[in-house]
C-alpha positions as CSV (number, residue, x, y, z in Angstrom):
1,X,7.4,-4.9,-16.9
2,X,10.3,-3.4,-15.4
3,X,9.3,-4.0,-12.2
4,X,9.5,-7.7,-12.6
5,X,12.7,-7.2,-14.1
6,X,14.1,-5.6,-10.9
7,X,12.2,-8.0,-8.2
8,X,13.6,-11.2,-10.4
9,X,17.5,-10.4,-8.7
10,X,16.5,-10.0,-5.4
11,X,17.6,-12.4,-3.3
12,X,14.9,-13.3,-1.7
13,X,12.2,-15.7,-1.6
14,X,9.6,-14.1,-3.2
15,X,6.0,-14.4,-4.9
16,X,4.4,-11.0,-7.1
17,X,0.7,-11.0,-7.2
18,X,-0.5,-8.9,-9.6
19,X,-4.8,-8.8,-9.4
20,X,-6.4,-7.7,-12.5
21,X,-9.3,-5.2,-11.7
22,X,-11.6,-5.6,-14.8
23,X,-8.9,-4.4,-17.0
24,X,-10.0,-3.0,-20.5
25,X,-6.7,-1.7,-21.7
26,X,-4.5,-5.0,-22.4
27,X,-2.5,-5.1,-19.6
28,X,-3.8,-8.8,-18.3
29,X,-2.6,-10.2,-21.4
30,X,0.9,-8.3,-20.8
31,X,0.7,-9.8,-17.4
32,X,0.3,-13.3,-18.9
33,X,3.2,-13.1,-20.7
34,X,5.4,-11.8,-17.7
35,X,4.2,-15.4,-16.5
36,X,6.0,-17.4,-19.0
37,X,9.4,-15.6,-18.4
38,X,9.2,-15.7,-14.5
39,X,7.9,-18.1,-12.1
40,X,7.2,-16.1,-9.1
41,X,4.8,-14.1,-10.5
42,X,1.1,-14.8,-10.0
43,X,-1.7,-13.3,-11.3
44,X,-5.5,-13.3,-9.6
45,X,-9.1,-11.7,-11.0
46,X,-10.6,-9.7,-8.8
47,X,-14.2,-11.0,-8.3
48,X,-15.4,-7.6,-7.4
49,X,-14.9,-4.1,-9.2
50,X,-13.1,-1.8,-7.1
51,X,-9.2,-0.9,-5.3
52,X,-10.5,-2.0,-2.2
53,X,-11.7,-5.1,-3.7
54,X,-8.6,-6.1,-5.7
55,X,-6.8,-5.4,-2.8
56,X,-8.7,-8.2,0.0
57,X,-8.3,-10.2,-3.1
58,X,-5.2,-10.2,-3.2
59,X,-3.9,-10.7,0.4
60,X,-6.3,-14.1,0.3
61,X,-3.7,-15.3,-2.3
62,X,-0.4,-14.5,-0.7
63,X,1.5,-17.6,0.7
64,X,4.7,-16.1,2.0
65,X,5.1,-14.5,5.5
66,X,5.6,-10.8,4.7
67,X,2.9,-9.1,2.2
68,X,3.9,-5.6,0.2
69,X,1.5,-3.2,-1.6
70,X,3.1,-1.6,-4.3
71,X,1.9,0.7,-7.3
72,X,2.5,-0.6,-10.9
73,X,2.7,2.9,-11.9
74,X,6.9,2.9,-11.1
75,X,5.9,5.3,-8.4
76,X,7.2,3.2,-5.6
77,X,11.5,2.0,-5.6
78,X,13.0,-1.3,-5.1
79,X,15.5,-0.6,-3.2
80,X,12.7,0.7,-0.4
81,X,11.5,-3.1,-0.7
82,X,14.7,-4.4,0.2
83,X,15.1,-1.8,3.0
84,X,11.2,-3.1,4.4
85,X,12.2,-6.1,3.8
86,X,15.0,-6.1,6.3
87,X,14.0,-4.2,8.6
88,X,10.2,-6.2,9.3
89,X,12.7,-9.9,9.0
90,X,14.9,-8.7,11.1
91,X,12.8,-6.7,13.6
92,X,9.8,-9.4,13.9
93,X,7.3,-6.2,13.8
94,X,3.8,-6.2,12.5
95,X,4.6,-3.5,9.4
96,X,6.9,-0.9,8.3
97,X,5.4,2.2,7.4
98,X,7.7,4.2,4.8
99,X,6.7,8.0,4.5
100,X,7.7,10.3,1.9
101,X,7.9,12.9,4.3
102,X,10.8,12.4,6.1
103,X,14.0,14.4,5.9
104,X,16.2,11.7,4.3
105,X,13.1,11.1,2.1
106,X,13.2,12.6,-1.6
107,X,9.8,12.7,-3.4
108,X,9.2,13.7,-7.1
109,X,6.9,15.5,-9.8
110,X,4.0,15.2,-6.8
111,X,1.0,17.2,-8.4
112,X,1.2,20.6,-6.1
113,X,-2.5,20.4,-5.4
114,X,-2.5,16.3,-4.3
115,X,0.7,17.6,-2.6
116,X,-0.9,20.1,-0.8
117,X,-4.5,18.4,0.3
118,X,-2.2,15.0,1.4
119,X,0.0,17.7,4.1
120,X,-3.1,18.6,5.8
121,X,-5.1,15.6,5.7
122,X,-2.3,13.5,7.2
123,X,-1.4,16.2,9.5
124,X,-5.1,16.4,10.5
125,X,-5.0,12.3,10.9
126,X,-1.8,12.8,13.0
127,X,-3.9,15.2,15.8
128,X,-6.8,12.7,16.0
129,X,-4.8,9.6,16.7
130,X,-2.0,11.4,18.4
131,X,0.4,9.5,16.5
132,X,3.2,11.0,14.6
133,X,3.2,9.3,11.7
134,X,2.8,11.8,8.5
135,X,2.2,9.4,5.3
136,X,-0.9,7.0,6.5
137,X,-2.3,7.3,3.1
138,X,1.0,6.1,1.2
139,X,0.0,2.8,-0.3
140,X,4.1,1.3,0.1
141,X,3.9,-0.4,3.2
142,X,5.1,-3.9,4.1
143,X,3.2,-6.0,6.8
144,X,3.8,-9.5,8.4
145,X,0.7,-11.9,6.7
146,X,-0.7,-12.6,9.7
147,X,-0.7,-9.4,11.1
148,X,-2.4,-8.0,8.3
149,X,-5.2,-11.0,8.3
150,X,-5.8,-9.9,11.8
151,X,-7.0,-6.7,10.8
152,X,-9.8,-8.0,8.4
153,X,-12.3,-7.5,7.8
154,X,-11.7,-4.4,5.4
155,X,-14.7,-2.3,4.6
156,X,-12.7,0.6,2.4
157,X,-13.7,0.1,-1.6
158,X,-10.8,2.2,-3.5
159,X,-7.5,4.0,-2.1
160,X,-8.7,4.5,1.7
161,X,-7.7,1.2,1.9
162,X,-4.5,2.4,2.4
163,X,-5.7,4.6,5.4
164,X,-7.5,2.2,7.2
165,X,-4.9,-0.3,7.2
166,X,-2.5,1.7,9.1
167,X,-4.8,3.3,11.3
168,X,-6.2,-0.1,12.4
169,X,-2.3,-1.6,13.6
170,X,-2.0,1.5,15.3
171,X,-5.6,1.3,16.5
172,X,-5.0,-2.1,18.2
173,X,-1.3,-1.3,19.5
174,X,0.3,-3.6,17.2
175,X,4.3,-3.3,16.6
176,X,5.6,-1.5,13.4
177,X,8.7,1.0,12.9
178,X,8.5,3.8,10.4
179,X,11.5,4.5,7.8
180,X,11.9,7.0,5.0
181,X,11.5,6.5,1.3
182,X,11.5,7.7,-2.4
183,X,8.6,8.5,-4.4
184,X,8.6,9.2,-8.0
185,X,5.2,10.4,-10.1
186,X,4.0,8.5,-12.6
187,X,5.1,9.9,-16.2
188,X,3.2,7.6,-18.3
189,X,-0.7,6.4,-18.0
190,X,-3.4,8.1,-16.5
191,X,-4.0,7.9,-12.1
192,X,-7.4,6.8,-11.3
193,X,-7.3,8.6,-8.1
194,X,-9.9,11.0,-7.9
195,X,-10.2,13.7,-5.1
196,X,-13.9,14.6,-5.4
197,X,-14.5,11.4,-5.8
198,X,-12.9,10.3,-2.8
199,X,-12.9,12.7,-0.1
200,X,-16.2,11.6,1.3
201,X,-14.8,8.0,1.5
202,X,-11.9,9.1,3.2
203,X,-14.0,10.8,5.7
204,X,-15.8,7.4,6.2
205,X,-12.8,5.4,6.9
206,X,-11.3,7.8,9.1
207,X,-14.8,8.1,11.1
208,X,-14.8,4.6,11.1
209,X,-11.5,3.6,12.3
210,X,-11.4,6.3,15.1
211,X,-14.4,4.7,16.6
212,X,-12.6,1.7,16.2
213,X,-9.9,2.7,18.0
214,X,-12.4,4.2,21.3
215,X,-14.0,0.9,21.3
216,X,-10.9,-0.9,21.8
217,X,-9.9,1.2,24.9
């Protein structure tokens, strides 16, 4: 994958975990092969169906001290990964939040109505915490491993995950800086994010990390 391909010469110590969610279209035995040709990638089952699932799966597994999400899709740039990568090394914070929303960001063939619904929802997540952040949903974050094992347990099952994670290091005052980044749609393959499907989840994570963050006061 050419993702691989393009984390293989950076220089930096590094591990890719790629977890395998019940695949049915070949792509663990694609991922097998990426194996043989590069030693730092690793590859874990997820034990339970579900985005939320593959993702506590696969923080479990990571052995180095920084842990980055990233989309297979080619959604998410490289050259935002070394910029995290820096920045949270150099910086000693929690995470990095990149946002697609910034002025020196550039974002690409976003589907007008996703595009739309994300602007208020963020915005609407912005008022509640009073935080001006304006991409908590973005899934391209980078986080210190412990920081991140702090926040457990997570109770989102699909792509709220990527919600409640940031709300919850917010939530309990914990140290991040936000930069900008690129996003590119995906142009091959078909997105199983679903917004009927998960606008009542989203609700529920946001309910439930707003109480969170009352209690902790």
């Amino acid at each position: 994958m050419i993702i691989t391909e393009k984390l293989s010469k950076l220089n930096i110590e590094k591990e890719l975990c790629f977890v395998d969610d019940f695949s049915s279209d070949r792509s663990f035995e694609k991922i097998l092969k990426l194996k043989d040709n590069f030693d730092f990638v690793k590859i874990i089952k997820n034990k339970k169906p579900g985005l939320g699932s593959a993702i506590n799966e696969g923080i479990k597994n990571v052995n180095k001290e920084f842990t980055c999400i990233m989309m297979c899709d080619g959604s998410d740039h490289i050259s935002d990964l070394e910029r995290y990568y820096e920045t949270i090394n150099s910086k000693n914070y929690d995470a990095v939040f990149g946002s697609r929303f910034f002025k020196e960001s550039t974002i690409l063939n976003y589907p007008l109505q996703k595009l739309i619904l994300n602007r208020i929802f963020n915005f609407f997540v912005s008022l509640l915490f009073f935080n001006s952040f304006n991409d908590y949903t973005n899934a391209f974050k980078i986080y210190k491993t412990t920081s991140l094992n702090q926040l457990k347990p997570f109770v989102s099952e699909s792509f709220n995950i990527f919600l409640e994670i940031p709300l919850k290091i917010i939530s309990r005052k914990m140290t991040y800086e936000k930069i900008s980044i690129s996003w590119t749609g995906r142009e091959k393959g078909l997105s199983k994010f679903r917004i009927k499907e998960l606008r009542s989840k989203y609700l529920f994570t946001l309910l439930y990390c707003l109480l969170e963050k009352i209690l902790i006061k």
